[in-house]
VOKE-619969 format. One line per field, with one value per residue: residue number from 1; residue in one letter; x negated, y negated, z negated of N, C-alpha, C in turn. Coordinates in steps of 0.05 Angstrom, whole numbers. Example, Ala and Ser with C-alpha at 12.3 -4.5 7.8 and 13.67 -1.06 7.14 Angstrom:
2
k <- [1, 2]
r <- [a, s]
n.x <- [-264, -257]
n.y <- [114, 45]
n.z <- [-156, -142]
ca.x <- [-246, -273]
ca.y <- [90, 21]
ca.z <- [-156, -143]
c.x <- [-264, -258]
c.y <- [66, -1]
c.z <- [-156, -157]
***
This chain:
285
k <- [1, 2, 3, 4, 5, 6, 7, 8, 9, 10, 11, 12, 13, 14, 15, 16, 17, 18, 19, 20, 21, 22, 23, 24, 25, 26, 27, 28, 29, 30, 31, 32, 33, 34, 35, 36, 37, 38, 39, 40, 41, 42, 43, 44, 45, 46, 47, 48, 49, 50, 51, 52, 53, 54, 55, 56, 57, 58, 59, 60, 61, 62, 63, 64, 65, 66, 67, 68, 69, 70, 71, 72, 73, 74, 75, 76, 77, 78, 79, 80, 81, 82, 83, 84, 85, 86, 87, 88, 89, 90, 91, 92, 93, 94, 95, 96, 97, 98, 99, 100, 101, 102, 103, 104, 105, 106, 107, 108, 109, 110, 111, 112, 113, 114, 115, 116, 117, 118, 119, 120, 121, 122, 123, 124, 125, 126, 127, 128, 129, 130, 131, 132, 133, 134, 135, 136, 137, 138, 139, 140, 141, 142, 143, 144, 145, 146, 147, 148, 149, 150, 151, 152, 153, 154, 155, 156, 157, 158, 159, 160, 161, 162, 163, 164, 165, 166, 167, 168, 169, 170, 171, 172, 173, 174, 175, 176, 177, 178, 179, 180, 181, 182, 183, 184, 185, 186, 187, 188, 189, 190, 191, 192, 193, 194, 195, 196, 197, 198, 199, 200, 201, 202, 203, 204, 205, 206, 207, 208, 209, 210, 211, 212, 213, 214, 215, 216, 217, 218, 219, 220, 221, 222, 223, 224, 225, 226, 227, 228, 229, 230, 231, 232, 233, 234, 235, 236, 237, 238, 239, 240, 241, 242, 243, 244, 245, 246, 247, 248, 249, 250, 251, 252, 253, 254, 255, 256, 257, 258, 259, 260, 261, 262, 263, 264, 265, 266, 267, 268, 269, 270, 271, 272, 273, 274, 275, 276, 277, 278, 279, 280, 281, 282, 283, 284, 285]
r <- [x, x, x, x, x, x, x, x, x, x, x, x, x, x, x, x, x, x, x, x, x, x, x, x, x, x, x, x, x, x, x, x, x, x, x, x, x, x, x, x, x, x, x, x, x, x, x, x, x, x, x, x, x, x, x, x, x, x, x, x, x, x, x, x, x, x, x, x, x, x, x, x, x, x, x, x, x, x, x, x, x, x, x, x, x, x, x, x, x, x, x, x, x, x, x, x, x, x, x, x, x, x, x, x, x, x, x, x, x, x, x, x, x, x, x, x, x, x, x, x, x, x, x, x, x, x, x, x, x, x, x, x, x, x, x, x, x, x, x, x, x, x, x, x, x, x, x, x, x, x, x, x, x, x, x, x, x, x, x, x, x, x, x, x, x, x, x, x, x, x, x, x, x, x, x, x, x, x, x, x, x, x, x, x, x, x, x, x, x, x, x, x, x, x, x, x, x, x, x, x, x, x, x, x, x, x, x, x, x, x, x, x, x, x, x, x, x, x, x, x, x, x, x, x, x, x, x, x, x, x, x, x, x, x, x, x, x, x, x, x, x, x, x, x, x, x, x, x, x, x, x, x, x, x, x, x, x, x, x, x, x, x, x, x, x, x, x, x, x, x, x, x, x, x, x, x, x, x, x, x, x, x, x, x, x]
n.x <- [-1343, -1392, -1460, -1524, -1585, -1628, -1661, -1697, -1697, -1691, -1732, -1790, -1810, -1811, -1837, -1872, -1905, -1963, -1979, -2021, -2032, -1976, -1965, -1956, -1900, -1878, -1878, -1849, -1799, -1786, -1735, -1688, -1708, -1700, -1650, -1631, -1639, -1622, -1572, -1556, -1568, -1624, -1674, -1652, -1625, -1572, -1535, -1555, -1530, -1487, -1470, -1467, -1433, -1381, -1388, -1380, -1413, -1427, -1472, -1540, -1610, -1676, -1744, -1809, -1875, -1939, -2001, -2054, -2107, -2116, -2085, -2095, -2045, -1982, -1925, -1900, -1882, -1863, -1831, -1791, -1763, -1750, -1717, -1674, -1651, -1643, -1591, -1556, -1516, -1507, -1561, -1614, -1671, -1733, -1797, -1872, -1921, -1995, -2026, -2084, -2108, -2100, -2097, -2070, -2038, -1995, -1981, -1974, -1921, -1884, -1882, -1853, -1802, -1794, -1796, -1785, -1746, -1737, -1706, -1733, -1786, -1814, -1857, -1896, -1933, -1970, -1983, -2011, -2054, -2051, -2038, -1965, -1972, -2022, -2065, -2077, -2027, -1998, -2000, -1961, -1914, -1901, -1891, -1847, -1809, -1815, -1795, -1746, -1730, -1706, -1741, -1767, -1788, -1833, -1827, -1843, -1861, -1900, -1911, -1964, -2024, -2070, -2062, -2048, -2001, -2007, -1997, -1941, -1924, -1868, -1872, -1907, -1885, -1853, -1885, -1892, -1853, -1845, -1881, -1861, -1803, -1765, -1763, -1729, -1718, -1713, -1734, -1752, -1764, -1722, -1759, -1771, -1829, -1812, -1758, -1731, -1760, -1755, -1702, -1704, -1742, -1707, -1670, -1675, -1696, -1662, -1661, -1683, -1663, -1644, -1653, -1626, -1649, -1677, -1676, -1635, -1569, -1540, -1570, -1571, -1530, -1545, -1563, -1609, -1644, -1672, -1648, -1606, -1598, -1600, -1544, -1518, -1522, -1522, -1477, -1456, -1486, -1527, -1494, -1482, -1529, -1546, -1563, -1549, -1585, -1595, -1638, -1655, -1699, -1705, -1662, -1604, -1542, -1495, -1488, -1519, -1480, -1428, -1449, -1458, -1401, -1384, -1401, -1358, -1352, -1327, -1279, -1294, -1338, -1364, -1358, -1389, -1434, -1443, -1453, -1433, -1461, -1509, -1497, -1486, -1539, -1573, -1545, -1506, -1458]
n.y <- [484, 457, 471, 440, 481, 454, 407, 352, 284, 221, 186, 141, 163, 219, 241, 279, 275, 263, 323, 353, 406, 439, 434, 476, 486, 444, 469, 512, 496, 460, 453, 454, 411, 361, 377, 353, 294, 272, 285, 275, 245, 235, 180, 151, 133, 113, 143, 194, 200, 199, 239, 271, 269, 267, 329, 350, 365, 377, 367, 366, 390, 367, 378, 367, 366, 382, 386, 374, 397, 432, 409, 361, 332, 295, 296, 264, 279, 233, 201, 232, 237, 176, 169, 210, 189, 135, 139, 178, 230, 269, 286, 329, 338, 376, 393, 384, 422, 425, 492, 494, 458, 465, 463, 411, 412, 437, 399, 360, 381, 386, 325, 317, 341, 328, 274, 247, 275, 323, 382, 431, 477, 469, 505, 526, 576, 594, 549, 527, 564, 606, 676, 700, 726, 712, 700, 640, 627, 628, 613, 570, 589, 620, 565, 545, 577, 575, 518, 523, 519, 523, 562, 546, 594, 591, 652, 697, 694, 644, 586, 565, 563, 547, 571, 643, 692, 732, 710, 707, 749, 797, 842, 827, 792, 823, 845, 808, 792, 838, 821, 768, 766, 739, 697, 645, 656, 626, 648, 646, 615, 684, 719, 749, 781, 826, 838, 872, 893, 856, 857, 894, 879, 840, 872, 900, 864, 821, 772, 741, 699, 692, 651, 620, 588, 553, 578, 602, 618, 649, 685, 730, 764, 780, 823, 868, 824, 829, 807, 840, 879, 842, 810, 850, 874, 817, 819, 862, 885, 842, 794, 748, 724, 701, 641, 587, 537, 479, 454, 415, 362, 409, 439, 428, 406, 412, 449, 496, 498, 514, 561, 600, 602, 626, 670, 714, 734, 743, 705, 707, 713, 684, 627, 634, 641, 586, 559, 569, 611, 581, 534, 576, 583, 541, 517, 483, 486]
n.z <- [65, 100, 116, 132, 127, 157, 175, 220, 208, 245, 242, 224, 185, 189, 228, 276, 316, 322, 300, 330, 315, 332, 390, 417, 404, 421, 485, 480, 465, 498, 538, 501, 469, 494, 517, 469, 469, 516, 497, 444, 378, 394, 376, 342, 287, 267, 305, 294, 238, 248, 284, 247, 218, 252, 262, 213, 163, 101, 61, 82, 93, 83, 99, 73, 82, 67, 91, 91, 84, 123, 172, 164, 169, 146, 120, 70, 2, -28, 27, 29, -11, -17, 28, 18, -21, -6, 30, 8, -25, 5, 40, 27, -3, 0, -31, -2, -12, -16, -14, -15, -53, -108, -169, -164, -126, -151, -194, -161, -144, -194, -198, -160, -165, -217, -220, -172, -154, -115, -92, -81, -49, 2, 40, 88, 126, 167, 175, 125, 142, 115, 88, 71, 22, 3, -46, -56, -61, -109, -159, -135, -118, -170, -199, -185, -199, -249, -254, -232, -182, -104, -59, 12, 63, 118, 165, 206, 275, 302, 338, 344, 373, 346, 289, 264, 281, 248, 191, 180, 171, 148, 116, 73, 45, 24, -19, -50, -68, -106, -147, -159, -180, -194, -157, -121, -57, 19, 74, 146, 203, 229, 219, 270, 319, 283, 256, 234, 200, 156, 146, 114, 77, 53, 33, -7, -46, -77, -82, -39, 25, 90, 136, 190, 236, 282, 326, 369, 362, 391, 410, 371, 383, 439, 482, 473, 449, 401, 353, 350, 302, 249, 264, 252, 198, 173, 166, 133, 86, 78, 75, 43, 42, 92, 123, 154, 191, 235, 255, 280, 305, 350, 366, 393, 352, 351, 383, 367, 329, 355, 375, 327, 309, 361, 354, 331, 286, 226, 191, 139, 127, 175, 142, 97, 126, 144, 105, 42, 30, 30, -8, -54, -65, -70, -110, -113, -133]
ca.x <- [-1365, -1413, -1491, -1548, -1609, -1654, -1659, -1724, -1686, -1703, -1751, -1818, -1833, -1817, -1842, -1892, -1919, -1995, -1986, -2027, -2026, -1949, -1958, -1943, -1870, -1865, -1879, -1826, -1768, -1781, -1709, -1669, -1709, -1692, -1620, -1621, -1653, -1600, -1541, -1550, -1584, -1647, -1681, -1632, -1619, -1544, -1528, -1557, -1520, -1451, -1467, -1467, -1395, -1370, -1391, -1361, -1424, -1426, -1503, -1568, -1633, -1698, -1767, -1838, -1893, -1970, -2021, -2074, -2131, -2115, -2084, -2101, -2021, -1968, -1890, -1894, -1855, -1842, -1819, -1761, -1745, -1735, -1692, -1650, -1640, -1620, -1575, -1543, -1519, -1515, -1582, -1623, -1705, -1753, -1826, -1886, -1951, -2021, -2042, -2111, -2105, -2107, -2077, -2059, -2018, -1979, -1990, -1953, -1902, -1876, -1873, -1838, -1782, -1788, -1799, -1774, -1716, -1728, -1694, -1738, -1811, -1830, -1887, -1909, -1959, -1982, -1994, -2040, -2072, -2049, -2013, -1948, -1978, -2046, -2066, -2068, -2000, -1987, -1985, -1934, -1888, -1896, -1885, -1821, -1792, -1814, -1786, -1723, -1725, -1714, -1771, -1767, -1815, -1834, -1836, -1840, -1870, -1900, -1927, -1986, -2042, -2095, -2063, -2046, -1984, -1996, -1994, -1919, -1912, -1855, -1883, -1922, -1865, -1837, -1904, -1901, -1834, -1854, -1892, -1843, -1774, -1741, -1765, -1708, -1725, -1698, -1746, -1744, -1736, -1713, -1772, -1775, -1817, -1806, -1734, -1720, -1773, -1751, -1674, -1711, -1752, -1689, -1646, -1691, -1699, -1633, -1664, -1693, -1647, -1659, -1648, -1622, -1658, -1697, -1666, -1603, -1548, -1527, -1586, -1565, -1511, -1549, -1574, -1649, -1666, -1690, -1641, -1584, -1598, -1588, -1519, -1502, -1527, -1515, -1447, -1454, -1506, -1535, -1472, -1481, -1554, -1550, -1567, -1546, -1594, -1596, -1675, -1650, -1683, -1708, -1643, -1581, -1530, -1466, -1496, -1520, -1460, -1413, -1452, -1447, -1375, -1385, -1407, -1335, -1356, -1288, -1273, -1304, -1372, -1371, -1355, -1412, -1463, -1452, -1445, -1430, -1492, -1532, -1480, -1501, -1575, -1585, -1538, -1498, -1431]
ca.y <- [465, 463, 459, 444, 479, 453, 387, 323, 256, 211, 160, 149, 183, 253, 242, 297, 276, 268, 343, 369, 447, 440, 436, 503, 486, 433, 472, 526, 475, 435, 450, 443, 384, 353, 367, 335, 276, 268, 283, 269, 226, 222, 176, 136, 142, 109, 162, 211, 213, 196, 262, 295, 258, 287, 355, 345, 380, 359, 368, 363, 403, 357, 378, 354, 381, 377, 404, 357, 411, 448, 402, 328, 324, 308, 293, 256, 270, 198, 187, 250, 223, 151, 173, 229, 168, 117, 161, 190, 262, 284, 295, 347, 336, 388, 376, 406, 424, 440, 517, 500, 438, 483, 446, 386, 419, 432, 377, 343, 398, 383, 306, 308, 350, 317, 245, 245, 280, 333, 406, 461, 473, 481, 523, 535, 600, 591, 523, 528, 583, 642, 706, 703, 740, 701, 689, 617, 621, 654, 587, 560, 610, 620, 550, 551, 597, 550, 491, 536, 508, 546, 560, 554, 591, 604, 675, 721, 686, 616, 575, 546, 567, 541, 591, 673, 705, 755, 701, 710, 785, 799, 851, 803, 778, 850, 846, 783, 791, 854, 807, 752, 786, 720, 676, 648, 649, 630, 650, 635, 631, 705, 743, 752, 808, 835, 823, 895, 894, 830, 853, 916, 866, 828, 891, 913, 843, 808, 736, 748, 701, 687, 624, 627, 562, 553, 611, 592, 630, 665, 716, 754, 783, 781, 852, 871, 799, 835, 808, 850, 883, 820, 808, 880, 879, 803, 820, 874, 889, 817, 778, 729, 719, 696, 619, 573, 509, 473, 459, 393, 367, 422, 449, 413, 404, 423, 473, 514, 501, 526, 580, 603, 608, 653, 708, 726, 736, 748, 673, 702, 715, 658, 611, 635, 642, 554, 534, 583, 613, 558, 525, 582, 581, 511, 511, 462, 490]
ca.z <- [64, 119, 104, 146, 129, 173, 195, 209, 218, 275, 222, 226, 160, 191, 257, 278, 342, 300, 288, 353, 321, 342, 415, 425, 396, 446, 503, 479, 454, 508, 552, 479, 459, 518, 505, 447, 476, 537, 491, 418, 373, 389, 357, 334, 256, 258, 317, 280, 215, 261, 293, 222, 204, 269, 250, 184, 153, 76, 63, 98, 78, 99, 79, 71, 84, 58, 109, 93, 78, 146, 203, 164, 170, 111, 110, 48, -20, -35, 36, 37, -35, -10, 51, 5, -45, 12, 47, -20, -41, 31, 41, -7, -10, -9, -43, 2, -30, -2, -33, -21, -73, -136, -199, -152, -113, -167, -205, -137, -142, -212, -196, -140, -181, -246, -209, -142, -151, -99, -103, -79, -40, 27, 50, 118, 120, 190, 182, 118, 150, 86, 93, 41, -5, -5, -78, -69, -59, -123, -167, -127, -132, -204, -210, -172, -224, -280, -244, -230, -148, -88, -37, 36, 70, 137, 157, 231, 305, 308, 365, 347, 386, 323, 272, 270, 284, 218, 168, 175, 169, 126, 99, 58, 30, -8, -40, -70, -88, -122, -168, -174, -164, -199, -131, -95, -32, 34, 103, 170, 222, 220, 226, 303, 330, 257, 247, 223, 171, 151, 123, 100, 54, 40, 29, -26, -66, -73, -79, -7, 38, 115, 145, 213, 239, 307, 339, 381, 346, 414, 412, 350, 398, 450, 479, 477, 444, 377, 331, 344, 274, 241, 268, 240, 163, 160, 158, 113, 59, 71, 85, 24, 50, 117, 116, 176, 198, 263, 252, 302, 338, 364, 377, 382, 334, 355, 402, 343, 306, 369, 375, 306, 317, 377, 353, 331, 243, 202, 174, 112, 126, 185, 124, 83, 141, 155, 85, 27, 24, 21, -27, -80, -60, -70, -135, -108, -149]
c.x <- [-1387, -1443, -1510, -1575, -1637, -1660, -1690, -1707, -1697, -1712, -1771, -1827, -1834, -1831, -1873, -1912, -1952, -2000, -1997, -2025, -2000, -1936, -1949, -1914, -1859, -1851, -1856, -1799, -1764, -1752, -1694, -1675, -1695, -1667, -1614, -1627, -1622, -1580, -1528, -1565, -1607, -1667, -1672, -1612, -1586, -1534, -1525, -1538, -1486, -1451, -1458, -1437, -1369, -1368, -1372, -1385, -1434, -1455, -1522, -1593, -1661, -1727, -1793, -1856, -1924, -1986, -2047, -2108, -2135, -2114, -2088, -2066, -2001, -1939, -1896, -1873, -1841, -1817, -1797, -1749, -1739, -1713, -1672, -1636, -1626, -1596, -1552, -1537, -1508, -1533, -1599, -1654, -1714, -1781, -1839, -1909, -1963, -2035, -2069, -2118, -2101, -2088, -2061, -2039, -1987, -1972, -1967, -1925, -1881, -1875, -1852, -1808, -1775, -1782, -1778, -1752, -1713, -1728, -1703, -1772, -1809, -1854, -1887, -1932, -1986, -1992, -2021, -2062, -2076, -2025, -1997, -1959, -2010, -2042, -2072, -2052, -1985, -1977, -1963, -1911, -1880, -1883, -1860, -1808, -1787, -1790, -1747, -1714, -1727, -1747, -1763, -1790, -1819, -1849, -1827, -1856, -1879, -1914, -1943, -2008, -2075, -2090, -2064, -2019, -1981, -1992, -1971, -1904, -1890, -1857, -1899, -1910, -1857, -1866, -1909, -1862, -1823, -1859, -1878, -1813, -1760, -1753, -1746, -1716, -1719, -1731, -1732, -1765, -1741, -1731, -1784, -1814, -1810, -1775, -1721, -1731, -1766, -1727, -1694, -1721, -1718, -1666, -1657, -1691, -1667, -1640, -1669, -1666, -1656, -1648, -1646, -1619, -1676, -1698, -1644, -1588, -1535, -1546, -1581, -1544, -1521, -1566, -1595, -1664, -1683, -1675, -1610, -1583, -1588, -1558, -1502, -1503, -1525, -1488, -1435, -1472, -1518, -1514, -1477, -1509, -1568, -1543, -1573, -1561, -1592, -1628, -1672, -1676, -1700, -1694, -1625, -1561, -1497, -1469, -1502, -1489, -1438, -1423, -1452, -1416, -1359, -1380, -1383, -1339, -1326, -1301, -1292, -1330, -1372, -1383, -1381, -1440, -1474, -1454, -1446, -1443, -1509, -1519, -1495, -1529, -1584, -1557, -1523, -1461, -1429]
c.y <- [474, 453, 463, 445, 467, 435, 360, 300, 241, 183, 165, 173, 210, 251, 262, 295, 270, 299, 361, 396, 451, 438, 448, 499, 470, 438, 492, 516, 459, 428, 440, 416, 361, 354, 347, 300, 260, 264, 276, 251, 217, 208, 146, 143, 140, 132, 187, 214, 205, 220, 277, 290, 268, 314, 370, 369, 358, 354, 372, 370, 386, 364, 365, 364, 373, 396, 397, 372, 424, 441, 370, 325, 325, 288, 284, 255, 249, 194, 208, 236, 196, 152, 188, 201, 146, 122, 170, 221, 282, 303, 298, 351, 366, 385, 394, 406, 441, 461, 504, 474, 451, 466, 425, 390, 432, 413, 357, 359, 384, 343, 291, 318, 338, 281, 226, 261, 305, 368, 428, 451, 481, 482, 539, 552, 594, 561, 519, 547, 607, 656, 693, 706, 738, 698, 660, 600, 622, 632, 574, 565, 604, 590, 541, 550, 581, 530, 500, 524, 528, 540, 558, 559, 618, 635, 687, 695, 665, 615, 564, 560, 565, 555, 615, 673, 722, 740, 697, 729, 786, 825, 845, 792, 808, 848, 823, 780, 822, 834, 790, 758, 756, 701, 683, 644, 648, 629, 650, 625, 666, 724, 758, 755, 832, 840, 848, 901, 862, 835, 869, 901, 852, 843, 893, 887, 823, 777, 725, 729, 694, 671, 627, 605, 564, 573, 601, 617, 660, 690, 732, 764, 790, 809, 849, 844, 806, 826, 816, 862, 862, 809, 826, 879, 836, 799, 841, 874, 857, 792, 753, 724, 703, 660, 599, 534, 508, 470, 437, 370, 383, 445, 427, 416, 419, 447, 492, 522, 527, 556, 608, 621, 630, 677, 719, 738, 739, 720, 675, 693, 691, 633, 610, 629, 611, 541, 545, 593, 600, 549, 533, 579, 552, 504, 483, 461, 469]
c.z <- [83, 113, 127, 139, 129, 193, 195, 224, 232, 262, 216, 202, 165, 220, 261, 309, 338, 301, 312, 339, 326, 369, 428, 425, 418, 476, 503, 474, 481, 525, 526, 468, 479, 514, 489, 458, 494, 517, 461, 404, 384, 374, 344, 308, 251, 278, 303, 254, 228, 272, 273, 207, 220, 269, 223, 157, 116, 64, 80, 82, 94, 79, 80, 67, 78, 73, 115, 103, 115, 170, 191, 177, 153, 126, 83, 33, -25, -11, 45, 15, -25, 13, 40, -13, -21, 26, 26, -21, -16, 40, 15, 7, -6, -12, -7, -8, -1, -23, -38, -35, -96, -153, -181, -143, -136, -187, -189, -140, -169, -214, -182, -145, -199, -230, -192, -126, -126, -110, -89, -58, -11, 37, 79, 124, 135, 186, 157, 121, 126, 94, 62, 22, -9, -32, -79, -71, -81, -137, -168, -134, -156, -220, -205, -189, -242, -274, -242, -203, -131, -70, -14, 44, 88, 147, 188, 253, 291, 320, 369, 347, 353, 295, 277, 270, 244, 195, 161, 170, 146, 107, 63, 37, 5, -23, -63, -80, -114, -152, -180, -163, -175, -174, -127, -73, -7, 54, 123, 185, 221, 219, 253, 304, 300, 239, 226, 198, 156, 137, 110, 72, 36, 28, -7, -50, -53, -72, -55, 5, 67, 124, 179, 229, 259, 325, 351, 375, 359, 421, 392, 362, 426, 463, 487, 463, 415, 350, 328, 314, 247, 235, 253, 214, 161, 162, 144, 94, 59, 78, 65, 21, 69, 112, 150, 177, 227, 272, 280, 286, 354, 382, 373, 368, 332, 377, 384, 325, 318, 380, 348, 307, 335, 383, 337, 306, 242, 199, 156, 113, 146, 166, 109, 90, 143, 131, 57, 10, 15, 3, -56, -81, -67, -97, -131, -122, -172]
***
């Protein structure tokens, strides 16, 4: 079973071109976006899910994001739940909440689960401007647990010029999973310049998984790129960890996938890294 992570469909309701603190991303994606553009969907919704039938990938991870307090920009819950529901059991929801919304933000959390049908949270650090292990993160989490949903949540580099770099330290992360050791949690992209303290955290807490999404696949073998480590312990101590998105369209689809493949995994762990993984993580047995 093949799973994709890490995908925003080519429909207005995800469309991010509003989100000026993301320009940075532009200017770094811009050769792969561009691929995608030339050679794959685009923005062309029936393209798009004929790419994903070609692939033969059996789920799709799309999330939604709340960033109202910070960049006045939101991915709305309703409108991933109305696209997961039109689409059918393909595509799998995630809520997003704004920390700095106190009760509300949970309040939205627990509707969009109980309501709107969607199966886990995404939180962007850099984008509400809190380290991981901010306390007005803490809520969330905790409510996670309650809720029994995973988390995604972004963790090492990002490119936007109007946040910090450290609000993705993964350091950040063993501390707050100190506190809540039952978080499931998948981060990403991998940690990058951090990547080493990044298994270290995930060695140590077993719920820890890393999402290997916005990264082209071909640098974790690649020498000097920083995530040779990666390649090495996610095929041992974190082999049933390692969590494959395409994070399209900022990469392309079958370019991720074929690179994937590449890097020359045993079947087993290959299997697990595109699909397996995420399978158990997202409780999809």
């Amino acid at each position: 079973m093949l799973i994709d992570y890490s995908s925003r469909p080519p429909v207005a309701a995800f469309d991010q071109s509003a989100a000026a603190h993301l320009g940075g991303y532009r200017r770094v994606y811009a050769s792969s976006e561009t691929a995608v553009r030339q050679g794959e969907a685009a923005g062309d919704l029936g393209a798009y899910l004929a790419d994903y039938d070609a692939a033969g990938i059996a789920h799709v991870v799309v999330k939604a994001r709340d960033l109202e307090t910070t960049f006045g920009f939101r991915i709305a819950n309703e409108a991933v739940a109305e696209f997961c529901a039109a689409q059918g059991s393909r595509f799998i929801g995630f809520a997003g909440a704004d920390p700095h919304k106190g009760i509300t933000a949970l309040r939205d959390l627990e509707v969009a689960v109980h309501e709107l049908d969607l199966r886990g949270l995404n939180l962007q650090g850099f984008e509400h401007r809190l380290a991981i292990d901010d306390a007005r993160m803490y809520p969330l989490y905790a409510k996670c647990i309650e809720l029994d949903i995973p988390l995604n949540l972004h963790c090492g580099l990002n490119f936007s010029a109007a946040s910090l770099m450290e609000y993705g330290r993964p350091a950040a992360l063993d501390r707050v999973m100190a506190h809540f050791p039952e978080l499931r949690v998948c981060v990403g992209p991998p940690g990058f310049p951090w990547v080493e303290e990044l298994i270290a955290v995930a060695w140590r807490h077993p719920n820890v998984h890393i999402g290997i999404a916005a990264v082209r696949p071909k640098y974790l073998a690649a020498e000097g790129s920083g995530y040779g480590a990666l390649l090495r312990y996610g095929q041992t101590v974190l082999r049933d960890r390692i969590i494959w998105g395409s994070a399209w369209p900022m990469l392309p689809l079958k370019r991720t996938l074929d690179e994937v493949r590449a890097l020359g995994l045993p079947p087993e762990i290959e299997a697990a890294w595109l699909g397996g993984n995420a399978r158990r993580f997202l409780r999809l047995d």
